[in-house]
Each structure stands twice: as C-alpha cells, then as structure tokens.
N, C-alpha and C positions, 0 to 999 in steps of 0.2 A: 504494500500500500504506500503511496507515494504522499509526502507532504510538502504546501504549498501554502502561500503565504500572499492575501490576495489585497489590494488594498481600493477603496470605491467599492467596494460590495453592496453598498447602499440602494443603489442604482444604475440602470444604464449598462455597458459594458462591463464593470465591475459584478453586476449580479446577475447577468447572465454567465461571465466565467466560472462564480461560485457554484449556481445553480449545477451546470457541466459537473463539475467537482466533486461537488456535494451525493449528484445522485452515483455517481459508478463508484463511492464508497471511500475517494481518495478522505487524508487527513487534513481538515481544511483548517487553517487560521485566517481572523480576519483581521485588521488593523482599522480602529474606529479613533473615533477623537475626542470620546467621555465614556464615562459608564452607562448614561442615559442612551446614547448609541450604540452600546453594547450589548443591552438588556433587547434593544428592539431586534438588531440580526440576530438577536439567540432564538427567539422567536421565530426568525423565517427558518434559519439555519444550527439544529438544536442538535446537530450532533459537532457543531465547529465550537470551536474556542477564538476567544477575542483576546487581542494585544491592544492596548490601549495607548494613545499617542497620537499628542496634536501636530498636523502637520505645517499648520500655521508657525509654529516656535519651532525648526531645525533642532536649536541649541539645546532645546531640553529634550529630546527622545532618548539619550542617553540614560539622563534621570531617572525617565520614566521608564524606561526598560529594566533599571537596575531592580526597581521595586516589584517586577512582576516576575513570573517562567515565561520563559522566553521556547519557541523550539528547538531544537537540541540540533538536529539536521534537516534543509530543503531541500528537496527537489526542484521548485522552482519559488520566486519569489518575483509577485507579477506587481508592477506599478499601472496602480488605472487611476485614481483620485487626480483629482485637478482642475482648477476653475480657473476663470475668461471674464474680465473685461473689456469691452473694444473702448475706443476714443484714438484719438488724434494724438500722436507724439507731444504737439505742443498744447495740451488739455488735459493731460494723464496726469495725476499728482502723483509722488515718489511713494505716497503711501501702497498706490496701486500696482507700482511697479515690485516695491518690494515683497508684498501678499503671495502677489502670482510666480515670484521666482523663487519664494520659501517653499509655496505649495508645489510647485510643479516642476522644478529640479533641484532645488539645494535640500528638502527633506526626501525625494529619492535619491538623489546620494549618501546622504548621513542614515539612511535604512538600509541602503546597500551594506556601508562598511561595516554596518552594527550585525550585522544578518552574513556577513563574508563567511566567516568560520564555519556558521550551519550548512553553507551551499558550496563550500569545498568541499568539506565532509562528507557531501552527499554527490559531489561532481553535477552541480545541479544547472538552472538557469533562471536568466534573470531577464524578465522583460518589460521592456518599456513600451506604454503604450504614447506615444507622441501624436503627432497630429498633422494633415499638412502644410498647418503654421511653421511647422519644423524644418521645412524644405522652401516653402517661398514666402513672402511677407506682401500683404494688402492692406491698400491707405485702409486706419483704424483700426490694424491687427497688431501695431507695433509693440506694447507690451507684451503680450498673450506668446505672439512669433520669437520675442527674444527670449521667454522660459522656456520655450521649444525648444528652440536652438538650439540652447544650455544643454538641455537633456541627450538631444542627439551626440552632441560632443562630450558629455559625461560617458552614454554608451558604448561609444567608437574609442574612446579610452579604457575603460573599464574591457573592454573586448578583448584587449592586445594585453594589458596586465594581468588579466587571469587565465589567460590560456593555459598555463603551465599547468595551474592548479583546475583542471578539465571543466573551470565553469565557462557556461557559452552565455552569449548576449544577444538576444533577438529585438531591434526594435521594430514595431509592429504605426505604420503611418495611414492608420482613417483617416476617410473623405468623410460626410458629413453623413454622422450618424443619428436616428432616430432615439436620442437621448435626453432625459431633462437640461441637460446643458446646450444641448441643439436648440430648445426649444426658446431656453433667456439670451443666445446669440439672437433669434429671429426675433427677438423682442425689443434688443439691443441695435438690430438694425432697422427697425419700423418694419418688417418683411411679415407676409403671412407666413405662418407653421403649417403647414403639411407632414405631417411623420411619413406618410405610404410613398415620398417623394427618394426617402433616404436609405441608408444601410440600418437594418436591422442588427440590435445590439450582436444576438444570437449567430450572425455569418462572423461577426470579428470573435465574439467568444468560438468559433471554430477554427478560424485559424490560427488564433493562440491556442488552442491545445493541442494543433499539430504542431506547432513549433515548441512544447513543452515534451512533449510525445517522441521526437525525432529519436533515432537509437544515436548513440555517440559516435558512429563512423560516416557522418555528415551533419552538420550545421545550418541553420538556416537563419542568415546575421539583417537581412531586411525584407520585410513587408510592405507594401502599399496597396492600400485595400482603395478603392473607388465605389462609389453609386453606380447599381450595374443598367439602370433605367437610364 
C-alpha cells in the first residue's frame, strides 16, 4: 500500500486526487491549514489522516510539524493548494504578491524539504501541480504567473538534486480547469463561468496518478494538460 501526501484536498483537483487514493485503499495524508479543516476532510475522507499547517506562514510549518506524527515514508507527495489574484503589475499591493508566493511556491518548497527524508526512503515522487501561468504570462496575470514560475524553477531544480537519491519530479501544467478557483478567476475577470467549457478536475487527477504510478525505469518530468473542446 502506497503513501501519499496530498495537499488542496479540499476541493477541485486536490479532491479528486484524494478521492482516486482514497478509494483503491492507498495510505492517504492530507495537509489542511487548522483543525477546523481537518475535522471536515475526516468527514469526506475517514480513513486519511491530516497534517496540519498553514501555508500562508512558510516559516512556521517546521513548528508545526514538530508538534505532530509526521509520515515516516512517501510515495509521492502531490502539491495542489494555491490561490490567484489577477490585477495589473502597477495595482497589485506587495501584500498580494507576497500571499501568493508563500502559498504557491515558497511553502511547496519548505514541504518539500521537510517531507525529503520520507520520499527518499521510499524513492518516491513529488508533484507539482503548476499552471499555464507557469509557462507564459497575461496583462493581469503578473502576480499569480511569477508564483508559477517560482514553482516551475523550484521543480526543475529539485529534479537534478535528487536524482541520486531515486526521487522523480513531475510537474503537471493545467489549462483551465472546472474548479472553484476557475470559477473566482471568471469573477475576477467580469467573464461568464461555464464549468462544461473546461477540464474536469477528475482527467488531471488521472494523469497524476499515472505519473505517481510510473515503475522506476522511466520518468515522466512534464505535463500539459489543455481543454480538449
């Protein structure tokens, strides 16, 4: 039985991954950001166990891990949590810049490092679910596109340093998925929502779990998933 370590479970891409997980019997952890969110995925997910830790604060997931059980060894440990603001370069306040670069690559790195030792141990993988803000940039995507970035360039490093120690690095680039986060982008753009327009969370939890699945005599280092309408 394989352990994984999922983070966005809440919703969207994140609980469709788990949902996968969950039902074929894998060992499922989830990473929430209170107890109050913890108590509700026990509820969806009553055979997972929650890690607790806010991704807003980097600096303290250390702390907060000290205080808990941690798991011992991963198989894979998927980054999906992460939110979007749009505006203008010169209209973005540094507050919004800093939120979105805590949440969407500087606390998946410092979950990476913290979590290394379980996923050598287990020669496991580590995926990043990016965006394709991560690959090109659009007037009022500027904040949002440079946590991308980050991430992509945290992965592509993170790739070549742990090769020795057999962990792989998959980052995984959705087009516009039918996600509560899709939904306050179209809200954020004045745009109608259409879900039946977009990628269904469920086809990208597919192909991250082929890319967790792979046997270890091939690798699969990038994805880009599109709208197949």
């Amino acid at each position: 039985m394989a352990t994984h370590l999922v983070t966005g479970a809440g919703s969207g891409i994140g609980a469709a991954v788990a949902e996968r997980l969950a039902e074929r019997g894998d060992d499922l952890w989830l990473l929430v950001r209170d107890a109050g969110r913890a108590a509700q995925l026990r509820e969806r997910f009553p055979d997972a166990r929650t890690l607790v830790g806010d991704l807003s604060d980097p600096a303290r997931l250390s702390w907060a891990f000290s205080h808990q059980s941690v798991p011992p060894q991963l198989d894979s440990l998927i980054h999906v949590a992460g939110v979007v603001e749009l505006g203008a370069v010169g209209e973005t306040p540094v507050t919004t810049w800093q939120h979105q670069l805590n949440v969407n690559a500087v606390s998946p790195a410092e979950l990476t490092r913290l979590m290394l030792p379980a996923l050598r141990t287990a020669r496991g993988r580590v995926v990043f679910v990016n965006s394709g803000a991560g690959l090109r940039v659009s007037p009022e995507w500027g904040s949002y596109a440079a946590s991308k970035f980050a991430v992509r360039a945290i992965a592509d490093a993170l790739r070549e340093e742990e090769r020795a120690h057999g962990v792989r690095v998959t980052t995984v680039y959705p087009g516009r998925t039918a996600t509560p986060m899709q939904e306050k982008v179209h809200q954020q753009e004045g745009a109608h929502y259409d879900a039946s327009q977009w990628i269904e969370p469920a086809s990208i939890a597919t192909a991250i779990l082929a890319a967790i699945d792979l046997p270890h005599d091939a690798d699969l280092t990038e994805l880009t998933i599109r709208p197949g309408a």
